[in-house]
PAKE-612726 format. One line per field, with one value per residue (C-alpha): residue number from 1; residue in three letters; x negated, y negated, z negated. Coordinates in steps of 0.5 Angstrom, whole numbers. Layout:
N
guza [NUM | ...]
fike [ALA | ...]
c1 [X | ...]
c2 [Y | ...]
c3 [Z | ...]
This chain:
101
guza [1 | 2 | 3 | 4 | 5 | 6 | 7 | 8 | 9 | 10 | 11 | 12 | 13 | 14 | 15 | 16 | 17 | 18 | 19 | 20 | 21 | 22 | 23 | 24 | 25 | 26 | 27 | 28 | 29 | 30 | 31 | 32 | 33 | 34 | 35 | 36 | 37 | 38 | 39 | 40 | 41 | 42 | 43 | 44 | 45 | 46 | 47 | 48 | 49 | 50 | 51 | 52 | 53 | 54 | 55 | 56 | 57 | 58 | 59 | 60 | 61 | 62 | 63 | 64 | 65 | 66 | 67 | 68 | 69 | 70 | 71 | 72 | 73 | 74 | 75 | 76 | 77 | 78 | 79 | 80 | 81 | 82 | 83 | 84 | 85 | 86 | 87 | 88 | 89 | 90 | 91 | 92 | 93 | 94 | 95 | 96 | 97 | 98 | 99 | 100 | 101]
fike [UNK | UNK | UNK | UNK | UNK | UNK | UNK | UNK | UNK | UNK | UNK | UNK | UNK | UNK | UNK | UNK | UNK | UNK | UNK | UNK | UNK | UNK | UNK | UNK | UNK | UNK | UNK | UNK | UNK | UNK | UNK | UNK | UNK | UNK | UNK | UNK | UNK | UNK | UNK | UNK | UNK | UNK | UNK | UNK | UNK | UNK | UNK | UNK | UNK | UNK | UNK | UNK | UNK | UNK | UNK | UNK | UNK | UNK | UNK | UNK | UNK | UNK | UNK | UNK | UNK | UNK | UNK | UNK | UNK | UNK | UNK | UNK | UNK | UNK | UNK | UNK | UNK | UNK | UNK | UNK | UNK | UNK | UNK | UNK | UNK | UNK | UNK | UNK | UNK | UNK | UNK | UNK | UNK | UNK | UNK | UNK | UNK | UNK | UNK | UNK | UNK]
c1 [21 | 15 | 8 | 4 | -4 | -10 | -12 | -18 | -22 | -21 | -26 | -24 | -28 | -28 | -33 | -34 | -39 | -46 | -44 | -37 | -41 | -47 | -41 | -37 | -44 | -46 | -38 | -39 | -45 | -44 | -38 | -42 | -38 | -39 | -38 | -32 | -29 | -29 | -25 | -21 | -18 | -19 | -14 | -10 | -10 | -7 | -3 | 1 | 1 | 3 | 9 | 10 | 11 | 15 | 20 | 20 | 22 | 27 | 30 | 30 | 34 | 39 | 40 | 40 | 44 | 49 | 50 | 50 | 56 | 59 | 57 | 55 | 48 | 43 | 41 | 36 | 32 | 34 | 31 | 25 | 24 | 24 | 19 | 14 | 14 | 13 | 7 | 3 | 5 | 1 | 6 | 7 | 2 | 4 | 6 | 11 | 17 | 20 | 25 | 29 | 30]
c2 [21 | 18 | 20 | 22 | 22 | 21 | 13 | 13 | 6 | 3 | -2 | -9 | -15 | -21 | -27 | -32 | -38 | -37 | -40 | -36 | -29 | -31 | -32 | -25 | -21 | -24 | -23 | -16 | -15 | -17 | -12 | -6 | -5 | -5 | -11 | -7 | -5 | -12 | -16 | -10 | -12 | -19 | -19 | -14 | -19 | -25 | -21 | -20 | -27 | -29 | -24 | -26 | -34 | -32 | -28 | -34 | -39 | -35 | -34 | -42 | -43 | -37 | -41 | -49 | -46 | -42 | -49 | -53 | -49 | -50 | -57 | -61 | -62 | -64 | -72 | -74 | -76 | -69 | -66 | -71 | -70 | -62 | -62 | -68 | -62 | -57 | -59 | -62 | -56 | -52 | -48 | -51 | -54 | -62 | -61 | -63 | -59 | -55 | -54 | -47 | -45]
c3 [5 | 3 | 6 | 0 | 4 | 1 | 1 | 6 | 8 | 14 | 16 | 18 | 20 | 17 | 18 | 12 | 11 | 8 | 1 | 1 | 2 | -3 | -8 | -6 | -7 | -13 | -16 | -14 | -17 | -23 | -24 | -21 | -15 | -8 | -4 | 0 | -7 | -10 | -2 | -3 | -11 | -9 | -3 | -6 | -13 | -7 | -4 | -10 | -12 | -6 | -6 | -14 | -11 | -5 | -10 | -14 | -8 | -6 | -12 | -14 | -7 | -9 | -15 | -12 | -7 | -13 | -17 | -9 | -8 | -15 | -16 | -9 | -7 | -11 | -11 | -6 | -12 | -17 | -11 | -11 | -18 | -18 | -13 | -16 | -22 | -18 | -15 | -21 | -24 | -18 | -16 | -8 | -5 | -4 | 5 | 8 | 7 | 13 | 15 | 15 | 21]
C-alpha cells in the first residue's frame, strides 16, 4: 500500500558556479518563487524529460530488436544513418555508443 503522508522539504546541498546561481536566482524571481521552489520544478521538469528519453530509446531498441528478429541486422550504414538523424535532431547527444553490458 502506498504511503500517503504529506510531502515535507528535505534539504539538500548543491554547489554551482557564480554565473549559474546569478541565473537561478534571477529565473526564480522572475516567477515570484523561492529559490528552493524554482530547483525543485526545475529538477523535476528534467527528471521527467530524462525518463521521457529513457523510455523512448528503450522502445526503439525493442522496435529495432522486433524487425531484427524478422528481417536480420540492420546495415552498418542504416544504422549509421538512423543515428546521424538522431543526433541533428537533438535527441542523443553525439558520444561514442556503449556497449550493452
Amino acid at each position: 500500500m502506498i504511503s500517503r503522508r504529506p510531502r515535507r522539504p528535505c534539504p539538500l546541498s548543491i554547489s554551482v558556479p557564480l554565473e549559474v546561481e546569478e541565473t537561478i536566482k534571477a529565473a526564480a524571481a522572475d516567477q515570484g518563487v523561492p529559490v528552493s521552489a524554482w530547483l525543485a520544478e526545475a529538477a523535476t521538469e528534467k527528471a521527467r524529460a530524462a525518463a521521457v528519453a529513457a523510455a523512448g530509446r528503450a522502445a526503439a531498441r525493442e522496435l529495432v530488436a522486433e524487425y531484427e528478429s524478422e528481417h536480420g541486422p540492420l546495415p552498418a550504414a542504416s544504422r549509421q544513418r538512423a543515428r546521424q538523424f538522431l543526433i541533428e535532431a537533438g535527441l542523443i547527444d553525439d558520444e561514442p555508443q556503449q556497449a550493452a553490458g
